[in-house]
N, C-alpha and C positions, 0 to 999 in steps of 0.2 A: 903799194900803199903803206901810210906808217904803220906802225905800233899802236895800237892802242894804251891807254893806260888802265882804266877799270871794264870787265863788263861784269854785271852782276842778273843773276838769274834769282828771281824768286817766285819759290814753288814748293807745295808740301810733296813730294814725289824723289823720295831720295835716289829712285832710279833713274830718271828722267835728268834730276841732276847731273848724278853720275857719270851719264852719258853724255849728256850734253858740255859738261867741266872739262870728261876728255876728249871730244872732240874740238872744243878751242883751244886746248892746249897743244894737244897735235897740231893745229894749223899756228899757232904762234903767233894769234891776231891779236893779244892784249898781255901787260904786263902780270895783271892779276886778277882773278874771277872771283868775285864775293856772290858766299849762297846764302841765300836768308829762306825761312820754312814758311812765310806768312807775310802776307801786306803790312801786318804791324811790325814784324822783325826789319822788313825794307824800310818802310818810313823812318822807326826810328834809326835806321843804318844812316840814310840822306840826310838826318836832322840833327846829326851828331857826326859825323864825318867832319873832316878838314876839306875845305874846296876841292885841294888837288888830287882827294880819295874819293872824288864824287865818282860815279862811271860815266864811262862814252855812252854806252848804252845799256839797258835791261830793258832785260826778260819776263814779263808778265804774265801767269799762270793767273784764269779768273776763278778757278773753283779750289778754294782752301781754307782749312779751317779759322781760329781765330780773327781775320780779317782776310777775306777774296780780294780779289782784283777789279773789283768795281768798286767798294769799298776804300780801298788804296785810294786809286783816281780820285773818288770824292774829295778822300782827304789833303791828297799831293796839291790840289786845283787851287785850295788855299794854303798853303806852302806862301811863304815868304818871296820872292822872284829869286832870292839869292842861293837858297836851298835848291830852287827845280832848275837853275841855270845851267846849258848846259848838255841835259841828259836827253837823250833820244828813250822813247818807250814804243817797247814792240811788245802787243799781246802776244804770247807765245802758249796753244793750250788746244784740248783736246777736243774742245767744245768747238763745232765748225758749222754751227747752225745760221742762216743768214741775222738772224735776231741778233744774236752775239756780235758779230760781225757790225752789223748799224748802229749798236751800242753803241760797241768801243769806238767806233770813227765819227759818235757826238762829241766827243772829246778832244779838245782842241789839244789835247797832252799826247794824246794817240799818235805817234809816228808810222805804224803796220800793223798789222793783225798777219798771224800766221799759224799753222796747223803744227802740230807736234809732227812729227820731231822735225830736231833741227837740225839741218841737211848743210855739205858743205856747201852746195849751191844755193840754200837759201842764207844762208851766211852769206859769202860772197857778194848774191844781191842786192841783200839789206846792206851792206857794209861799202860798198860801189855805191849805191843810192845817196846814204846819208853819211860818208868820211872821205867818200871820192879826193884824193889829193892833188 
């Protein structure tokens, strides 16, 4: 499988980060991993980026301060096409209640929902599913 170019994780959980930044790193699946602490720090990340710094994919945490991950969603849905072009979104988060779960897959932007943490085998899977080369 290629390289990836961005993935970007956003979450207020500087651990969860942590671990998660190096475990993509160890596996060498992206050139660069952008962390943002909040749905607003991501949005404005996507809305101000250059094309070619958009990510392959992120990381969606739905519980965090200043703006959650429902909130995001709202707001990315009316995004421009040329902003959300592109990106795969995988809720990524701690919250594993079916509720949660049927949200996020109302969302036509929702590419997965997955439980913390993030395993190399659910990397692998997610990244097989949607960059299969």
């Amino acid at each position: 499988m290629k390289k990836l170019g961005c993935i970007m994780l956003v979450d207020d959980s500087e651990t969860d980060n942590f671990i998660h930044s190096r475990r993509l790193t160890k596996m060498g699946i992206a050139e660069r991993i952008v962390i943002r602490a909040d749905g607003k720090q991501g949005l404005d990340y996507l809305t101000t980026v250059d094309p070619d710094g958009r990510p392959d994919i992120l990381f969606l945490d739905i519980n965090m301060p200043v703006m959650d991950g429902w909130e995001f969603l709202d707001a990315y849905q009316v995004l421009p096409e040329a902003q959300r072009a592109r990106v795969t979104i995988v809720m990524l988060t701690s919250s594993v209640g079916d509720s949660d779960y049927s949200r996020a897959h109302a969302y036509a932007t929702i590419d997965g929902h997955e439980a913390k943490p993030l395993t190399q085998e659910k990397l692998r899977t997610l990244l097989d599913r949607h960059f299969l080369s």
